[in-house]
N, C-alpha and C positions, 0 to 999 in steps of 0.2 A: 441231595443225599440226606436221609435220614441220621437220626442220632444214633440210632444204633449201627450201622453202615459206617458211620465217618468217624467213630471210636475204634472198631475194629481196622479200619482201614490205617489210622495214627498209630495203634499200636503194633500192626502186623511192619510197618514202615520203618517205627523205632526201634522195633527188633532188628530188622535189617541193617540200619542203621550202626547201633550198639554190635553185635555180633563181628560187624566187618571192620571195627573199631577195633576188637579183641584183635581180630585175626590181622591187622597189624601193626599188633604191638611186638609180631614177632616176625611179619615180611613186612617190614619198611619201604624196601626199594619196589611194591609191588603196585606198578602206577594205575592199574588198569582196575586194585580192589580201593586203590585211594578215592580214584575219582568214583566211583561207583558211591563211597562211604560219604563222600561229599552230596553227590546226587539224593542220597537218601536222607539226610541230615538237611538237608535245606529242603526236601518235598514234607518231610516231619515238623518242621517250623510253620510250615505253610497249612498242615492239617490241624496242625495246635490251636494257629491262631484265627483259622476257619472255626474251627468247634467249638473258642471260648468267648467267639462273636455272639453266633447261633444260641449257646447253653450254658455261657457262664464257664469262670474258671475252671482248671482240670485241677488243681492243688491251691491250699491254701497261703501259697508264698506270693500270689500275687495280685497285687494296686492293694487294699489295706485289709483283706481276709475277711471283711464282713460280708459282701457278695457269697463267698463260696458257704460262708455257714446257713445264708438265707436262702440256696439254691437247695434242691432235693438232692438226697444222699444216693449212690449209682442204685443202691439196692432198692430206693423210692420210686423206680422207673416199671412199670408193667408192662412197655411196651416190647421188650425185647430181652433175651437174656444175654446180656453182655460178658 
């Protein structure tokens, strides 16, 4: 998968993720959006740390932040617009 593919694909994921987070923070007892929330939450772990294999960190909070400043900025990238 490309860089530009497996960015989109993390972010469409942690939306999903996040969104079905919201949604129960107010159907708790809803088992079937929990496990879904979990499903997506652990495929978003997994594309995180597929991406920061491949391209280097996605934010600066992580192993000692010198890597991400020496990686190219998302806007540095020509290949795709992200």
């Amino acid at each position: 998968m490309d860089r530009c593919k497996l960015l989109r694909e993390l972010s469409s994921t942690q939306f999903a993720a996040w969104e079905l987070h919201l949604y129960l923070d107010t159907h708790e007892c809803d088992e079937k959006a929990l496990h879904m929330q979990r499903k997506y939450a652990k495929r978003a772990a997994e594309l995180r740390e597929e991406f920061e294999e491949k391209y280097g960190p996605l934010s600066a909070n992580t192993e000692s932040g010198r890597e991400w400043l020496q990686n190219p900025w998302p806007w540095e990238y020509k290949e795709c617009d992200c």
